[in-house]
Structures are given as C-alpha cells and as structure tokens.
matplotlib code that plots the C-alpha trace (Angstrom):
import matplotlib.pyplot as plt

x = [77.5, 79.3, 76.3, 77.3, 74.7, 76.2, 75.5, 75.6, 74.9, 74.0, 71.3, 71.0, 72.2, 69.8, 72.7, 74.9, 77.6, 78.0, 77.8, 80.1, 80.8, 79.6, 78.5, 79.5, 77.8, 79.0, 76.4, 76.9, 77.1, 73.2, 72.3, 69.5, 71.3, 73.9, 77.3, 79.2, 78.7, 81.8, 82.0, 84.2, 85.2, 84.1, 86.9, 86.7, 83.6, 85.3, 82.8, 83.1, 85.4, 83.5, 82.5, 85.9, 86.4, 83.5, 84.5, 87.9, 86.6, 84.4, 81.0, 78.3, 75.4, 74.4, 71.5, 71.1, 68.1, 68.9, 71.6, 72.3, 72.0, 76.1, 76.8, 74.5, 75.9, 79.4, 78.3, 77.0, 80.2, 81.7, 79.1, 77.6, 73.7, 72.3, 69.2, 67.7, 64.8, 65.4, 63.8, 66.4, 67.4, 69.9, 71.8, 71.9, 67.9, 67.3, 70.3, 68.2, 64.6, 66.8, 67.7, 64.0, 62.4, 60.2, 62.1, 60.1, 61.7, 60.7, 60.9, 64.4, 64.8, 68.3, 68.3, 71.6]
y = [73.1, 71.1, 70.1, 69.2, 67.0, 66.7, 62.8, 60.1, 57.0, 57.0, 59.8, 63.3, 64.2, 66.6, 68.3, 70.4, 70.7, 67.3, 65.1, 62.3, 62.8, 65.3, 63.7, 66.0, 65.7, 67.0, 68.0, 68.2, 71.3, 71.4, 71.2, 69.2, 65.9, 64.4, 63.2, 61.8, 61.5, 61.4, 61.2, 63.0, 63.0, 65.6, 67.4, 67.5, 70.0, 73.7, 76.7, 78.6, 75.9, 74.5, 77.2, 77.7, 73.9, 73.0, 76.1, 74.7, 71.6, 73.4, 73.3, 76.0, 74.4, 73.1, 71.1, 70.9, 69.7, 72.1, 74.8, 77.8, 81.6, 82.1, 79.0, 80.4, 83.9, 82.5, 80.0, 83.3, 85.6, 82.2, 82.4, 79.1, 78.8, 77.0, 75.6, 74.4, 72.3, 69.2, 65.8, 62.9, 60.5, 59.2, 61.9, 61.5, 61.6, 64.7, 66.0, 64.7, 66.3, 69.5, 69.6, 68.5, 71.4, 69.0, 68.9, 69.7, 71.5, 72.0, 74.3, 74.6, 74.0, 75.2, 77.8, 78.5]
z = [90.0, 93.0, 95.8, 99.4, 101.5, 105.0, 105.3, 108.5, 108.3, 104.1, 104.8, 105.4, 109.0, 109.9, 112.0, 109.5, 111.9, 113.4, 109.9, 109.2, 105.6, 103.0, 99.7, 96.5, 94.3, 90.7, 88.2, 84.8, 82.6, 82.1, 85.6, 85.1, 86.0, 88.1, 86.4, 90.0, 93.7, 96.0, 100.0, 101.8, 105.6, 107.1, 109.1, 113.0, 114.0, 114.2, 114.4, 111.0, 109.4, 107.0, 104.8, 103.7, 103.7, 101.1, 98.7, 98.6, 97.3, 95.0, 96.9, 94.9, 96.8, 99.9, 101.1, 104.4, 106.9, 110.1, 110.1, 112.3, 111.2, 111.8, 109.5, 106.4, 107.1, 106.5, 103.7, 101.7, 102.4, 100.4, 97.7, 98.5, 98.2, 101.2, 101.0, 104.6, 105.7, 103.3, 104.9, 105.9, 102.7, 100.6, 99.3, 95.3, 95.8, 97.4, 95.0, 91.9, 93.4, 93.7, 90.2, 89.4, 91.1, 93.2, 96.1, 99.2, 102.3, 106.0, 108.9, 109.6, 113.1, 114.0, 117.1, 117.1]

ax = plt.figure().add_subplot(projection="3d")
ax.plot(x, y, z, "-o")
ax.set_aspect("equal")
plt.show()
C-alpha cells in the first residue's frame, strides 16, 4: 500500500488540487504500519492530471481533506481509494490513524 496526502506547508492542504507537495507514504507488507514517508512536488495544477500522475508513482490510497466529484471519478477509473473529509495535520499522523482505524473524517466540502 502507497498513501498520497496532498501536503502545504507540512500539513494537509485541505485543497486536493492546489497542494504543494504529496507526501507518499509507503506501508509495509502488513499494513498495519508505516515503513517510509517521501515528498514529492506536486506537478503544475492540470484538471484530470493527477490521477494518472500518483498511479504512476504507485499511489493505492489517497487521503484527502476536500476534493471534487470529477477528481474521485477519475481517481477510481485508476483504482485509487480516496478517502475525503480528513482534518488538517502532519501527514505521517493522519497516515498512521488511517492504518489504526481511528482516523476521524469530516464533511467534505468540495462543490466542484
């Protein structure tokens, strides 16, 4: 399992779309914990690119705080699971609450 947090700042940018860097996060074989955490640039905001983009790298997961019904459409067509709603805050946390089962989502926002 490969998780992508869409990160600004060292946090979660609640904008999927607009983030400065991804963190991947690489879980080990178990999935219960994490093995490595990587940032990446994200590449310059394209509609539709970054499905394709984050599979290439090997994304399985996404965790995301807002995102837009076209994005998850094309995330599934990928096979990437997006889960929405997830409070700002460093990424290896919310990736280790994941993984825990006691991560806690809200409303996602996103009208677009």
């Amino acid at each position: 399992m490969r998780i992508a947090i869409p990160v600004s700042n060292g946090v979660l940018c609640e904008h999927f779309g607009h983030c400065e860097k991804f963190a991947v996060i690489e879980v080990d074989a178990s999935g219960d914990s994490i093995r490595s955490t990587a940032e990446v640039e994200a590449p310059e905001h394209q509609p539709g690119l970054l499905p394709g983009w984050l599979k290439e790298r090997g994304v399985t997961h996404v965790i995301a705080g807002n995102m837009g019904s076209r994005a998850r459409t094309l995330f599934e067509e990928v096979s990437i699971d997006v889960l929405t709603g997830a409070e700002p805050g460093p990424a290896e946390a919310i990736a280790s609450r994941y993984l825990a089962g006691t991560l806690t989502t809200g409303r996602n926002t996103c009208d677009h």
